[in-house]
Each structure stands twice: as structure tokens, then as C-alpha cells.
N, C-alpha and C positions, 0 to 999 in steps of 0.2 A: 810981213809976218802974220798979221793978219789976216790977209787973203788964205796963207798955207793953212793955219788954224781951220777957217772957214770948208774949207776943200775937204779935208780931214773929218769935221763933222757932219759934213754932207755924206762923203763916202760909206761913214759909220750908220748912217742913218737907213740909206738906200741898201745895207748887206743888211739890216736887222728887216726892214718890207721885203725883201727878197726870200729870210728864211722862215716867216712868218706865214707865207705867198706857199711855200714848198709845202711847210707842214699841213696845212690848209687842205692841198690836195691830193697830201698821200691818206688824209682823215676820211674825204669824199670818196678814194678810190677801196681805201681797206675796209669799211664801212659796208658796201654790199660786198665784198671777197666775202666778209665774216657769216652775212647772212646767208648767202648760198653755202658756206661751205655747213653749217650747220644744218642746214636743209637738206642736204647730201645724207652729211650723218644718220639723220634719221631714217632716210631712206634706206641707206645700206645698214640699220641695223633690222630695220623689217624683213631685209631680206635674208641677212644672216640665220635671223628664227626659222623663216622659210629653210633655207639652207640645213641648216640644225635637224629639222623634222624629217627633209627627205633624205637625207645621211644616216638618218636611225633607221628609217623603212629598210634604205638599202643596205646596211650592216647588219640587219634582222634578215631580212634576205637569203643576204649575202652566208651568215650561222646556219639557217635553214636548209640550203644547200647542203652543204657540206656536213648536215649532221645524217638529211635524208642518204644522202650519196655514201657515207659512212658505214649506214644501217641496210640499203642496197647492198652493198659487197658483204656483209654481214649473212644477209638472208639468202644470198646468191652462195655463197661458201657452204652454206649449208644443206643448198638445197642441191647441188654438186654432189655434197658426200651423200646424203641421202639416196639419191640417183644411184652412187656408186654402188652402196650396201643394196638397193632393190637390185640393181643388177648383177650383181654377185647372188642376193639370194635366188633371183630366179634360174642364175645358171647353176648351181647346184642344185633346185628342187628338180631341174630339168633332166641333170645328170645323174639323180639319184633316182628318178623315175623310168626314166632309160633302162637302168640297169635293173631293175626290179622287172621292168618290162620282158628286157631278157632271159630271166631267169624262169618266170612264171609263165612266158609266152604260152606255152604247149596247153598247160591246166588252168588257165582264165579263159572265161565265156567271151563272146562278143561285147556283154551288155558291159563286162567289168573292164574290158578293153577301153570303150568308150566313157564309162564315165571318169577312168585316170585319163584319156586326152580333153574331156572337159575342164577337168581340173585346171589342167594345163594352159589350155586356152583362155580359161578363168582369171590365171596368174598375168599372162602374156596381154589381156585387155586392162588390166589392174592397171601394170605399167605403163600401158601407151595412155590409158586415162590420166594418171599422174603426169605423165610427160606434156601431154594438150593443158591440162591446169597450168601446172608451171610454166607453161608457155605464154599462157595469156597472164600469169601473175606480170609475166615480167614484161608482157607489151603494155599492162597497165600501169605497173610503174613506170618505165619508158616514157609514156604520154603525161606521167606526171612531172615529169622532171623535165621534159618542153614547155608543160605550161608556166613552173615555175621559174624557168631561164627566159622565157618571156615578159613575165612580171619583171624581171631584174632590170632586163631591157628597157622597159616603159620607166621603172624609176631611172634608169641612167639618162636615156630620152630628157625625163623631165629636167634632173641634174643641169643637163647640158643646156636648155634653155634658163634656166635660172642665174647660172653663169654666166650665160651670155646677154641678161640682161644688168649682170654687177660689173662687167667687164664696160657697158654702154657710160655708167654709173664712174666706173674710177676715169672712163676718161675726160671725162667734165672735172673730176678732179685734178688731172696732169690739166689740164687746162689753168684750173687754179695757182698751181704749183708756176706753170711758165708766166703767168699774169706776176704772181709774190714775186719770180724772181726778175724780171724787168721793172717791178715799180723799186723793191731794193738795190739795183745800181745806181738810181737817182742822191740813196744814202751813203755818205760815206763810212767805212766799217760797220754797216751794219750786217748781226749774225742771222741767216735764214731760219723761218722756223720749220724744222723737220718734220713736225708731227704728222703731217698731208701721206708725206710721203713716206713714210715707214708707215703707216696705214694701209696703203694704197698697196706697197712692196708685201705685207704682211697674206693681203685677199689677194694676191697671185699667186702666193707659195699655197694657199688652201687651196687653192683652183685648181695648182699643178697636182699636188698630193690627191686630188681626189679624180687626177686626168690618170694618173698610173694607175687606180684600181678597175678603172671603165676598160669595157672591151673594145681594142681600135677597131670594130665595124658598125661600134655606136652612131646613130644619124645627128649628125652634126658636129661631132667630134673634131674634126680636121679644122672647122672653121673656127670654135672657139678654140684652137692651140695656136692657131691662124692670129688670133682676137688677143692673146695675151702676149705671144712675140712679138706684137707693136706694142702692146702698153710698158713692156721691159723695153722695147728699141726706144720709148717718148722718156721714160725715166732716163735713160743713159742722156737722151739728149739733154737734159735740166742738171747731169753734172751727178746722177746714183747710181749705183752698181748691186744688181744681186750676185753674187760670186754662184758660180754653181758647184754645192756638195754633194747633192745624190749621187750615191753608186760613188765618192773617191774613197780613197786610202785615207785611216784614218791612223793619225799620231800622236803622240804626246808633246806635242810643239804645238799644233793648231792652237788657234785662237778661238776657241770654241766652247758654249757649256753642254756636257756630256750628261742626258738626262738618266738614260739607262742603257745597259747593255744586255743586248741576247743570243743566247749562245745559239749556234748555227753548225748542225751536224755536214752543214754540203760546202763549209768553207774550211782552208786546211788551218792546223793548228797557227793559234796566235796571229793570222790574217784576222786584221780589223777594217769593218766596210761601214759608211754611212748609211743605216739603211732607212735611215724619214729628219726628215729637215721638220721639226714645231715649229723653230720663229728663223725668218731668214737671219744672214750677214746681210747690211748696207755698207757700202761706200759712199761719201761723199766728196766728189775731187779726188781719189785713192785715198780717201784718210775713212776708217774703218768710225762708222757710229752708230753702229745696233751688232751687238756679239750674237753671232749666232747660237741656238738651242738643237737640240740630234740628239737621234737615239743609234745605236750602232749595233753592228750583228757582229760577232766574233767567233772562229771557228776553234772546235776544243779537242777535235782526235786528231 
């Protein structure tokens, strides 16, 4: 009896060094996780600012365009009708001259002959003068509007390097995220901490949203969309899912919060489409733990 006693407080002894021994080294392991990943942090919020700054250049840009390009067809419609009416008027001062010519032919001198086809000629240089201006008015808008699709260019260029050095950035993070989830199998029920990676999930969905406003013959483009279909393939691998909602059909069922809706003259009545994902859906193991945020376009004729 004795002996059994004995064995029993031997065993109890050896499982308490044993869990003592674990927690010991999950202290030394999560201990630098924390400090890198906080290093991280910082990191990617410098470059978020970055990010922030050159996202304003290119939505000022972006306004710029589209007000010039507005104010072009504006000044082109105009400058159209004005065309029309000079051309109208010279054909009737032409045809009213004509006809006076006819009449008077016999009792007008040479000299008066000649200074009504001065006139004439006067009118007919007016126009072609007007028509050379306007011509160059508009090859120099023309070359304004390459130079300014060119600035867009250079911020999207840059865009695309910045990204791709956050995209360098999260994946030292999934790195982190597969390190948390191999040292928590060593525990048992213990819950993962998400926050890594609904971060991480969160600077891909900005990356994409700002990949649909860039022109696909952007340099470099191909390679950071290259860049984030692994960092979503490393995610799935550690057990997250981004669902994808751009562009589906939207319901009143979805699991989703609906920030605003706008109406959309080129989609038929009562069709509802996801038209910007704010903060993704995650999964984790199929069990939903970040609701997604959308804005929707609805069509109203």
C-alpha cells in the first residue's frame, strides 16, 4: 500500500515539472511572436499614411480628369454650334451676294465688282482662320489630357510599389499567424487569437479595391495581383477564408452590414449588386468571424 501511495505521488509530481516545463516555453516562444509582431505594426501603419497620401493625389487626379474631360465636351459642343452658325452665315452672305451680283451685274463698275469678292474672300479667310485656332485649341487640350493620364500613371506606378512592399510586410505576418498556430496545438482547447489575421485579411481587401481602379496596363500590376493570390492561398492554408462579394447578387438573407445603397441608372429595376466590399467576411474553419461591411448599387428604371 505503501509502495501504490508512493508511485502516485511520484507521478503527480513529474505531470506538475512537466506543465511547468511547457508553460516555460510557450513564455520564451510568444515573447519574441509579440515583439515582432508589434514591430510589424508599426511598420504597416507608416505605410498605411503613405498609402492614405497617395490615394488622395490619385482621387484628386482621378476628379481632375473627369471635370477637365466634362469641360472639353462642353467647349467642343460649343465650339461645333458656333462652326455651324459661321457656316450658315457665310452661306447666306454668299448667297445673298450672289444674287445682288446678278442683278447689278450690268451697272456695277469693275472696281465695285471687286471689292464685293473682297468682302467675300474677307469672310471665307475669317472662317478658315477660326477653323486653324480651334484646331489647335484642341490639339492643345489634347496634349493636356496625355499629360495628365500620365501623372495618373506615375501615381498608380507608385501605388503599385507600395503595395508591394505591404504585401512583403503581411507575409512575415502569415508567417506569424502559422508559428501562433503550431505552438497552440502544443495547448489543449486553446482559442486562436484572430486579430493577426483579420488585419492582414482587412490590407488585402484595400489592396484589391484600389487593384479595380488602376488601369490593367499599369507596370507592375500583374505581379502584385500575383502577390496577394498567395497571401489569400497562405491564409486559407492556416484555416481563413475571404468569401468573395464584388460584383454578386445582393439579398436580404446575406449575412452582411449594408452601409449604403446607390442607385444605378444601367442596372434594371430592383437588381441589387455589391458594388465595394469596406471590411471583408472571414472564415475561420467555415465558421464566419468578421461580418462583412458593402456598399450596393440598385437599379431604379
Amino acid at each position: 500500500m505503501k509502495k501504490i501511495t508512493f508511485a502516485i505521488l511520484l507521478f503527480s509530481s513529474m505531470s506538475a515539472f512537466a506543465q511547468n516545463v511547457t508553460n516555460e516555453d510557450l513564455d520564451k516562444s510568444i515573447k519574441p511572436l509579440s515583439i515582432k509582431i508589434k514591430s510589424l505594426q508599426s511598420e504597416n501603419n507608416n505605410l498605411k499614411s503613405e498609402l492614405g497620401n497617395l490615394n488622395s493625389k490619385l482621387t484628386t487626379a482621378n476628379k481632375n480628369i473627369k471635370s477637365l474631360q466634362n469641360q472639353m465636351q462642353t467647349n467642343s459642343d460649343a465650339l461645333t454650334q458656333t462652326t455651324n452658325q459661321l457656316g450658315i452665315k457665310i452661306k447666306e452672305t454668299g448667297d445673298k451676294n450672289e444674287g445682288k451680283i446678278t442683278e447689278v451685274q450690268d451697272s456695277l463698275s469693275k472696281n465695285s465688282l471687286y471689292g464685293i469678292v473682297g468682302v467675300l474672300l474677307a469672310i471665307l479667310l475669317s472662317g478658315l482662320l477660326y477653323w486653324l485656332l480651334s484646331k489647335r485649341q484642341q490639339t492643345d487640350k489634347t496634349d493636356f489630357i496625355d499629360q495628365l493620364s500620365k501623372t495618373k500613371s506615375s501615381i498608380e506606378e507608385s501605388l503599385v510599389k507600395e503595395f508591394g512592399k505591404q504585401t512583403e510586410l503581411m507575409d512575415s505576418q502569415l508567417h506569424l499567424i502559422a508559428q501562433q498556430k503550431a505552438t497552440l496545438k502544443a495547448i489543449p482547447n486553446a482559442e486562436p487569437d484572430h486579430s493577426l489575421a483579420l488585419k492582414v485579411a482587412s490590407e488585402i481587401n484595400l489592396i484589391e479595391r484600389n487593384i479595380n481602379l488602376m488601369d490593367s496596363k499599369t507596370k507592375g500590376l500583374k505581379q502584385l495581383q500575383a502577390s496577394v493570390g498567395k497571401l489569400k492561398d497562405n491564409l486559407s492554408a492556416n484555416g481563413y477564408e475571404m468569401p468573395e462579394l464584388l460584383g454578386k447578387q445582393f439579398h436580404q438573407g446575406m449575412k452582411v452590414i449594408v452601409t449604403s445603397s446607390i442607385p444605378d441608372e444601367n442596372l434594371e429595376k430592383d437588381s441589387e449588386i455589391i458594388s465595394k466590399v469596406l471590411i471583408p467576411q472571414v472564415n475561420y474553419n467555415d465558421k464566419m468571424i468578421q461580418t462583412a461591411q458593402i456598399e450596393t448599387s440598385k437599379g431604379y428604371l
